[in-house]
C-alpha positions as CSV (number, residue, x, y, z in Angstrom):
1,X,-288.0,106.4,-99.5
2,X,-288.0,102.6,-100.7
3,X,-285.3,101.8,-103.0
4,X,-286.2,100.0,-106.2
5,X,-284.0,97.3,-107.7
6,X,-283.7,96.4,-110.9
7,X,-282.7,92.6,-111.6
8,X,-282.0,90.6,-114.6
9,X,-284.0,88.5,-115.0
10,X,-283.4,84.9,-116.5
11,X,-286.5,83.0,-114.8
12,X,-284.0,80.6,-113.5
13,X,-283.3,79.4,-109.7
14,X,-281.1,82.0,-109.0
15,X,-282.6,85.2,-110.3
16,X,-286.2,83.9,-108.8
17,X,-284.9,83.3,-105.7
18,X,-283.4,87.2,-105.8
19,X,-286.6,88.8,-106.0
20,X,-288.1,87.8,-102.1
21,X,-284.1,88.0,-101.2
22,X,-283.3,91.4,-102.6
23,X,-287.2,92.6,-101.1
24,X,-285.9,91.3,-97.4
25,X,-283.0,91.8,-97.4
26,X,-282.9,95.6,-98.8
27,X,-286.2,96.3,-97.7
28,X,-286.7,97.3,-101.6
29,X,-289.1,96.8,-104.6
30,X,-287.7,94.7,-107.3
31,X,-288.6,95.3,-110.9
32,X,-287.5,92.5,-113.1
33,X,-286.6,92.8,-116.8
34,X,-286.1,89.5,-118.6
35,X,-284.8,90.2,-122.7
36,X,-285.6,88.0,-125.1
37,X,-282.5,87.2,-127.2
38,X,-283.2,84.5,-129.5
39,X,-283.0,82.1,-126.6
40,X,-286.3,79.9,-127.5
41,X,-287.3,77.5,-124.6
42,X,-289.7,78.6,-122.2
43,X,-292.3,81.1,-123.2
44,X,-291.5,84.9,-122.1
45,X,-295.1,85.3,-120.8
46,X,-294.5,82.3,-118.3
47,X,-291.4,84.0,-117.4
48,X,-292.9,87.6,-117.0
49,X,-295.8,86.0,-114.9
50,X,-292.8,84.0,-112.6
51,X,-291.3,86.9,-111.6
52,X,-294.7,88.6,-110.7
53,X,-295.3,85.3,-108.4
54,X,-292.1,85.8,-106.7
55,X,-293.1,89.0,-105.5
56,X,-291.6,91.8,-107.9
57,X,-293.9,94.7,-108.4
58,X,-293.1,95.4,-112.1
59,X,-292.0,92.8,-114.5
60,X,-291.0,93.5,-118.2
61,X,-289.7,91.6,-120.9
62,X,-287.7,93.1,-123.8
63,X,-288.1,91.5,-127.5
64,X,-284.4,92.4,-128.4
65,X,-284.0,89.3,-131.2
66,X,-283.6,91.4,-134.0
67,X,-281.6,94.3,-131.9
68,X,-279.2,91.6,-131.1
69,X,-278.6,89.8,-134.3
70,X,-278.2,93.1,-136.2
71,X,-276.2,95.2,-133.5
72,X,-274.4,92.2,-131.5
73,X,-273.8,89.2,-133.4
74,X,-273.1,91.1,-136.8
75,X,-270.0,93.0,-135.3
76,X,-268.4,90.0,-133.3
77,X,-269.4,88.1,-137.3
78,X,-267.3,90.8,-139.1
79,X,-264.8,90.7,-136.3
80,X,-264.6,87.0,-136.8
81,X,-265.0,87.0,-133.2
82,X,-263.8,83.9,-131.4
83,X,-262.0,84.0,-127.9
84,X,-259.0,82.0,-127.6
85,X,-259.4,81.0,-131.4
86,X,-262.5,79.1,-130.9
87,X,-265.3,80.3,-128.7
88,X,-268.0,82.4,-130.6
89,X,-269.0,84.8,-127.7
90,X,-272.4,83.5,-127.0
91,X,-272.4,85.2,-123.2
92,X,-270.4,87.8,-124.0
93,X,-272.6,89.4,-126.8
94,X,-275.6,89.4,-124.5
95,X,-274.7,90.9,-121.3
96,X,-274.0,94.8,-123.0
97,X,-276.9,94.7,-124.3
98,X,-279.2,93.0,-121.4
99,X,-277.2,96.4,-119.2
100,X,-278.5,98.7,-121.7
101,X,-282.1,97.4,-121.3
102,X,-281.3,97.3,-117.8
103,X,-280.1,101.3,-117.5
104,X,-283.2,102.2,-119.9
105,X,-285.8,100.3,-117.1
106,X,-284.0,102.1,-113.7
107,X,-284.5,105.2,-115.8
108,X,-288.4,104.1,-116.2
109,X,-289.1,103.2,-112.7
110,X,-287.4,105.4,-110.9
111,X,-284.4,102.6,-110.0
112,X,-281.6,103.2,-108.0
113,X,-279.7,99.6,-107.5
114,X,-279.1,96.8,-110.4
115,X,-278.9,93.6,-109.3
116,X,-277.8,90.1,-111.3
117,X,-277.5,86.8,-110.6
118,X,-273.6,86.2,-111.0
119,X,-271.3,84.6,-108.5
120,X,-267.5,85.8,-108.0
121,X,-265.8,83.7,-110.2
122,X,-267.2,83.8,-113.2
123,X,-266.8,86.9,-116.8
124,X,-270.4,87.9,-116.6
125,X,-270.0,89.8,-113.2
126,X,-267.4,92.2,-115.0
127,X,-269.7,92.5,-118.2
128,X,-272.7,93.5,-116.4
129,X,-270.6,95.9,-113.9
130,X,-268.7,97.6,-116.5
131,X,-271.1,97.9,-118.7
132,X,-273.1,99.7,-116.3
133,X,-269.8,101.7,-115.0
134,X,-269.8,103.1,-118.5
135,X,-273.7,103.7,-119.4
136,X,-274.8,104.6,-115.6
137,X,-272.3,105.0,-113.4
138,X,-274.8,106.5,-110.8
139,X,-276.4,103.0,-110.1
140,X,-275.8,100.8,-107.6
141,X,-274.8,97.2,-108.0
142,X,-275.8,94.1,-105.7
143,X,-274.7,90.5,-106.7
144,X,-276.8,88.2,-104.4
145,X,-274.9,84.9,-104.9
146,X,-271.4,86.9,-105.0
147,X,-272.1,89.0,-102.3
148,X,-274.0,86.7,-100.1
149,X,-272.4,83.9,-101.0
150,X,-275.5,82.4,-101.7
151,X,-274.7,78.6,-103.2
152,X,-277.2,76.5,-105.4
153,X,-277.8,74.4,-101.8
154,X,-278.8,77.5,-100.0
155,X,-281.0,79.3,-103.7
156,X,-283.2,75.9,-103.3
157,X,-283.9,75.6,-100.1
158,X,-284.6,79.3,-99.7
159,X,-287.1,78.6,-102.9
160,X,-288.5,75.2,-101.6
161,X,-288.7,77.2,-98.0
162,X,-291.0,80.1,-100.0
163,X,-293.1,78.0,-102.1
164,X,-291.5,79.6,-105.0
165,X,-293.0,79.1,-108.5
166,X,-289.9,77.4,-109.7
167,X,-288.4,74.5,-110.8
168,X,-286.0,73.7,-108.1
169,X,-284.7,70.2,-109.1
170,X,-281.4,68.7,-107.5
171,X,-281.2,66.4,-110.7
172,X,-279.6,68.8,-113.1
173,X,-276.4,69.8,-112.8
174,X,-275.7,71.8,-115.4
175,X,-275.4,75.7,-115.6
176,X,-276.7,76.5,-118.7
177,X,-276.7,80.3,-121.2
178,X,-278.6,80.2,-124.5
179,X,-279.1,83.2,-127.1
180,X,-279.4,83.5,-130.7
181,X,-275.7,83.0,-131.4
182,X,-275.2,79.7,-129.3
183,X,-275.5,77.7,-126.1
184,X,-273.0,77.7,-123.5
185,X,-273.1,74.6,-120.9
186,X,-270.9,74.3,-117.5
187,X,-270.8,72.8,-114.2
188,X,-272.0,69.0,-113.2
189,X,-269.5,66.2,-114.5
190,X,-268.4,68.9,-116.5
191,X,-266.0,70.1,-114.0
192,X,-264.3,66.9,-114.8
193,X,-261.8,67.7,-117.7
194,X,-261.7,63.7,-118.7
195,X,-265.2,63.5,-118.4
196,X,-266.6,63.5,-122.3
197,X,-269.7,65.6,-122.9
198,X,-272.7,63.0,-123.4
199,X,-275.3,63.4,-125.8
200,X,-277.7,64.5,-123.7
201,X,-275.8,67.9,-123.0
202,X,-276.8,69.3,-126.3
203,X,-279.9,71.0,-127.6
204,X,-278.9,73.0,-130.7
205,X,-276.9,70.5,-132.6
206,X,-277.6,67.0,-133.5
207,X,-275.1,64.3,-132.9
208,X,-272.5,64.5,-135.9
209,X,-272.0,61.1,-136.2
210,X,-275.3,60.2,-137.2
211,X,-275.2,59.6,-141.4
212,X,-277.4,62.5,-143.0
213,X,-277.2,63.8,-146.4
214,X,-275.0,66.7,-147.0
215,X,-277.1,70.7,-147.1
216,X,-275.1,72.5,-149.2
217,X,-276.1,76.7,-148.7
218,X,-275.0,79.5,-150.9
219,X,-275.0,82.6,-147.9
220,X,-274.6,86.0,-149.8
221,X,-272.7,89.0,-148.2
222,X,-272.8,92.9,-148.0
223,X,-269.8,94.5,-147.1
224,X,-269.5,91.6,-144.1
225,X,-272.9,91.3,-143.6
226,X,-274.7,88.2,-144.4
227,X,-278.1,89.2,-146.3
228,X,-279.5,86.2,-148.4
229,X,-279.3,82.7,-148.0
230,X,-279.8,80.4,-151.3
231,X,-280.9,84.1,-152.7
232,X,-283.7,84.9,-150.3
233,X,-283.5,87.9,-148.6
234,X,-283.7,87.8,-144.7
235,X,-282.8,89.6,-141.7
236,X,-279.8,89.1,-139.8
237,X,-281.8,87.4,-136.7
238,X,-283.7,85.0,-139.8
239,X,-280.1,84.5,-141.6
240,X,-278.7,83.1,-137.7
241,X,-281.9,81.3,-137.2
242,X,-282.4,79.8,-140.1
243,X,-278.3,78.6,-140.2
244,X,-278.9,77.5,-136.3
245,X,-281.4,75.3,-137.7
246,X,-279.6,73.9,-141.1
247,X,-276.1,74.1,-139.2
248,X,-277.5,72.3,-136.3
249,X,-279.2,69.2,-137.6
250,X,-275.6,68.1,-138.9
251,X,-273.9,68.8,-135.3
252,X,-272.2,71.9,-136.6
253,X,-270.6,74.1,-134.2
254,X,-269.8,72.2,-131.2
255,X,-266.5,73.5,-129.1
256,X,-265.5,71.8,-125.6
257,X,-263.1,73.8,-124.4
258,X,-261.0,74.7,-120.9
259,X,-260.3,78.5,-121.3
260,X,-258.9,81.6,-119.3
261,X,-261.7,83.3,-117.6
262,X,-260.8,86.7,-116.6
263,X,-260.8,86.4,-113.0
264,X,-257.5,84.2,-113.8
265,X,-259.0,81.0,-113.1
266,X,-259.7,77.9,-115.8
267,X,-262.8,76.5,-116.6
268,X,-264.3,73.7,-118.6
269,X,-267.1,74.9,-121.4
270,X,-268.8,73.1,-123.3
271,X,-270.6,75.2,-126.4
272,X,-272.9,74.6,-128.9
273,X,-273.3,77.7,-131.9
274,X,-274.3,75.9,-135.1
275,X,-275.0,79.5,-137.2
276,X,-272.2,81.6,-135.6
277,X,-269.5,78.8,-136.4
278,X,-271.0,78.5,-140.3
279,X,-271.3,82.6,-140.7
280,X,-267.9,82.7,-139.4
281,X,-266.2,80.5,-141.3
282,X,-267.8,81.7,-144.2
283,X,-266.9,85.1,-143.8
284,X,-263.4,84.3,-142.9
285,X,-263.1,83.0,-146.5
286,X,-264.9,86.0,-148.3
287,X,-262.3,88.0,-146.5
288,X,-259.6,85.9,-147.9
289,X,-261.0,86.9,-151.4
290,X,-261.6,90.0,-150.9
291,X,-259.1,92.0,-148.5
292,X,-255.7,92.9,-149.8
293,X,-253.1,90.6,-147.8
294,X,-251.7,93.5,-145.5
295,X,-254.7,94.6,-144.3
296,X,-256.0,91.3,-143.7
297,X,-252.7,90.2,-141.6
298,X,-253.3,93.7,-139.4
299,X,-257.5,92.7,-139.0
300,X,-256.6,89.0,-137.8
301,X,-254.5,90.7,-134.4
302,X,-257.5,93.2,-134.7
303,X,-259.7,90.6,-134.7
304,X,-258.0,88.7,-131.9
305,X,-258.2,92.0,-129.5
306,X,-261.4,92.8,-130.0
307,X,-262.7,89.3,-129.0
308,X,-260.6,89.6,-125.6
309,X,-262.1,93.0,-125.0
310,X,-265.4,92.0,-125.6
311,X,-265.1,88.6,-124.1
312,X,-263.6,90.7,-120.9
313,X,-266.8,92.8,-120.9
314,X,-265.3,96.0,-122.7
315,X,-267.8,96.1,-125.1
316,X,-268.6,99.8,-124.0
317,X,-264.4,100.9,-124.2
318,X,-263.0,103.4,-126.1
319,X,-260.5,101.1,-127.5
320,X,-263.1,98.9,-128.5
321,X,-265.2,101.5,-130.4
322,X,-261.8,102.5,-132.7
323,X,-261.2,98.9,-133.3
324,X,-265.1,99.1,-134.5
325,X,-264.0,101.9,-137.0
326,X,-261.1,99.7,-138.3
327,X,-263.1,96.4,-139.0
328,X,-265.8,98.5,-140.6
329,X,-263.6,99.9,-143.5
330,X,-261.9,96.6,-144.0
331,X,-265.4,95.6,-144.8
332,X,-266.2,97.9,-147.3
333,X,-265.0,95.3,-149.9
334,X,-266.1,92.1,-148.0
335,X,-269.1,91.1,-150.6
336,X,-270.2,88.1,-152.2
337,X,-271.3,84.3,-152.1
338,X,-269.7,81.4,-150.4
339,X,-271.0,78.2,-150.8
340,X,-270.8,75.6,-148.3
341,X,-271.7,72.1,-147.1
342,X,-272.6,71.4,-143.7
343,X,-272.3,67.6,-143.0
344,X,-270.8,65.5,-140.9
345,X,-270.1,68.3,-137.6
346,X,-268.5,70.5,-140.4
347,X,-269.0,73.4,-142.7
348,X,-267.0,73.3,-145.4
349,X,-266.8,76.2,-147.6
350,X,-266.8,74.9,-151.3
351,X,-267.0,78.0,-153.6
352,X,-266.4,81.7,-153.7
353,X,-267.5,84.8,-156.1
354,X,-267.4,88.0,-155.7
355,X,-267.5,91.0,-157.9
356,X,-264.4,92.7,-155.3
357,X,-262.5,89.2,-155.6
358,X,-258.9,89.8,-155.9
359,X,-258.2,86.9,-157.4
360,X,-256.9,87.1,-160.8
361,X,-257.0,83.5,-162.4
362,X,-254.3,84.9,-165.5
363,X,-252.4,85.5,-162.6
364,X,-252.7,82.3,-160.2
365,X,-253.1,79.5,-162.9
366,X,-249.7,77.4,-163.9
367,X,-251.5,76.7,-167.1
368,X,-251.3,78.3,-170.7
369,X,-252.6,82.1,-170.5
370,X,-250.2,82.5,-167.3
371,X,-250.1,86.5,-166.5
372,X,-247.1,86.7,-163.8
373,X,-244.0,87.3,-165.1
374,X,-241.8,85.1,-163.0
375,X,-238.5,86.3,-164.6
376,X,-239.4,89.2,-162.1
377,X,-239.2,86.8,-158.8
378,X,-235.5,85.9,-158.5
379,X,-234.2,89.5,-158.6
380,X,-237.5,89.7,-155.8
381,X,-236.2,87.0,-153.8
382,X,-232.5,88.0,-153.9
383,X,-234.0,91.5,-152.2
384,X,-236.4,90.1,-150.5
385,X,-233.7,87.7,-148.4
386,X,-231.3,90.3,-148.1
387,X,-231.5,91.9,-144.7
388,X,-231.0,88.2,-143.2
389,X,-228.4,87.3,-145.5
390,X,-226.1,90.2,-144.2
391,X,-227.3,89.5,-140.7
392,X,-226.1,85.8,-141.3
393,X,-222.3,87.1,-142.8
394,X,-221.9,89.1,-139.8
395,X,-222.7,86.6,-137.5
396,X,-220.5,84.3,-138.9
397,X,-217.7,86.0,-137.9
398,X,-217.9,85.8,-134.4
């Protein structure tokens, strides 16, 4: 019986050039799903009609915007999800859900093998593979480019060799990942930590330094949910768009970066996520207004772990799924507005309100109508200083 392989799909070089491989080399029909996540550029049709060319025998494409602004960038929003304090999970997001559209097509067609297009050193290998380990641990997993060492040399002269449909340019060097939530760029001069990013490596944002007049944006929240921006409703894939858009035209949201990648090696990013860096900080400062301070100390290590889990491809963990129960009831108060101006490569939040604010102006101002009793604070601080005070007599003594 032939086996049938299912492959993500991107379009790209490498994922093209896996279709005739994985057929030859396995002996195997290829079905290739390609999931539309916000990414914009080239048209899905084109993309479904590629992989036909290249010789798969079923080729599907998933709409999954709105699945993955509601179900993937909300949670990493309200987990204020950046790895290593300042990358917004852009890859990270994608690649649990991509495996679930994956598992749901080999259950379809009758597959037995998943295949991607990840080489050995990179995260996205252990998203796709754990994912998969957790949702269908029956299927088998081939990596051509890891486990053939197959090298961007070799993918284009195997494609140029085939007459593949494919743009198989030596010019670019980049390695590239877009979705709704940003745009993740790698490789080329890149790999060149003094090398500066040029201009030309961006697509989402729009050089800061260019003078622009400030958009100021009033984005309202649900318990930690964004759900109206200047007071029109929209869904959470129109709120990211629409703030990808605003966000971007002032250069908001760029991050160059050399981080830990889980296989223990550094690399050089570069990222681009002009609606995920706005929503973010925004929704840090509605949680300052609105979560009690101990609880909000606890959320930021939460927060913190639950980026490294799902930056490490855990998404699918138990541990992860409890941390999901946590952040959702330190939401329950997280509504209101925040206003902010994006301008410059920044957004700066410039207002709050909220009808679950706990701040009390009596309470805060220095001014006449003062509500804290501050005769209260020195027999506070006496206390509060105590345990270090004894431990400071004792040590004297030695």
């Amino acid at each position: 019986m032939t086996e049938r392989v299912v492959l993500a799909f991107s379009g790209g070089l490498d994922t093209s050039v896996a279709i005739p491989f994985l057929a030859e080399k396995m002996d195997a029909e290829v079905i290739a799903v390609a999931v539309d996540l916000g990414q914009g550029g080239e048209d899905m049709e084109a993309i479904q009609k590629r992989a036909m060319d290249c010789g798969a025998v079923e080729s599907v494409v998933v709409d999954a915007k709105e699945e993955f602004a509601a179900d993937f960038c909300l949670p990493a929003l309200r987990a204020n999800a950046l790895y290593m304090d300042r990358y917004p999970l852009l890859s990270a997001l994608s690649r649990p859900l991509i495996v679930k559209h994956l598992v749901s097509a080999a259950k379809q067609f009758g597959g037995t093998i998943v295949s991607h297009g990840c080489t050995g050193k990179g995260n996205d290998q252990v998203r796709f593979e754990a994912g998969l380990a957790a949702l269908a641990p029956g299927l088998k997993v081939v990596a051509p480019a890891r486990d053939f060492a197959w090298t961007r040399d070799k993918a284009i002269e195997y494609a140029e060799g085939r007459g593949l449909p494919i743009e198989t340019s030596r010019k670019n060097p980049f390695s590239i990942d877009q979705n709704l939530w940003g745009r993740a760029i790698e490789t080329g001069f890149l790999e060149d930590i003094w090398n500066g990013p040029t201009e030309d490596v961006y697509s989402y944002t729009a050089d800061p330094s260019v003078a622009r007049e400030p958009d100021e944006v009033v984005i309202t929240f649900e318990e930690g949910v964004p759900v109206r921006l200047d007071g029109r409703a929209l869904t959470p894939y129109q709120v990211i768009d629409e703030l990808n858009t605003r966000a971007g035209a002032h250069g908001v949201g760029r991050v160059d970066m050399v981080e830990d990648r889980l296989v223990g090696i550094k690399s050089r990013e570069v990222y681009e996520a002009p609606g995920a860096v706005a929503l973010i900080t925004a929704h840090m400062e509605l949680e300052n207004v609105t979560v009690e301070r101990d609880l909000a100390r606890f959320k930021r290590g939460v927060d913190q772990r639950w980026s490294e889990l799902v930056y490490d491809g855990l998404w699918y963990s138990p541990l992860k799924r409890a941390l999901d129960a946590l952040i959702a009831e330190a939401q329950s108060h997280v509504s209101g507005d925040i206003r902010m101006t994006l301008h410059g490569g920044r957004a700066t939040v410039t207002g709050r309100r909220s009808e679950r604010s706990l701040y009390d102006f009596s309470l805060a101002t220095y001014d006449t109508g003062d509500a804290f009793d501050q005769s209260l604070a020195k027999g506070f601080v006496q206390l509060f200083g105590l345990p270090s005070k004894i431990a400071a007599a004792r040590d004297a003594k030695r």
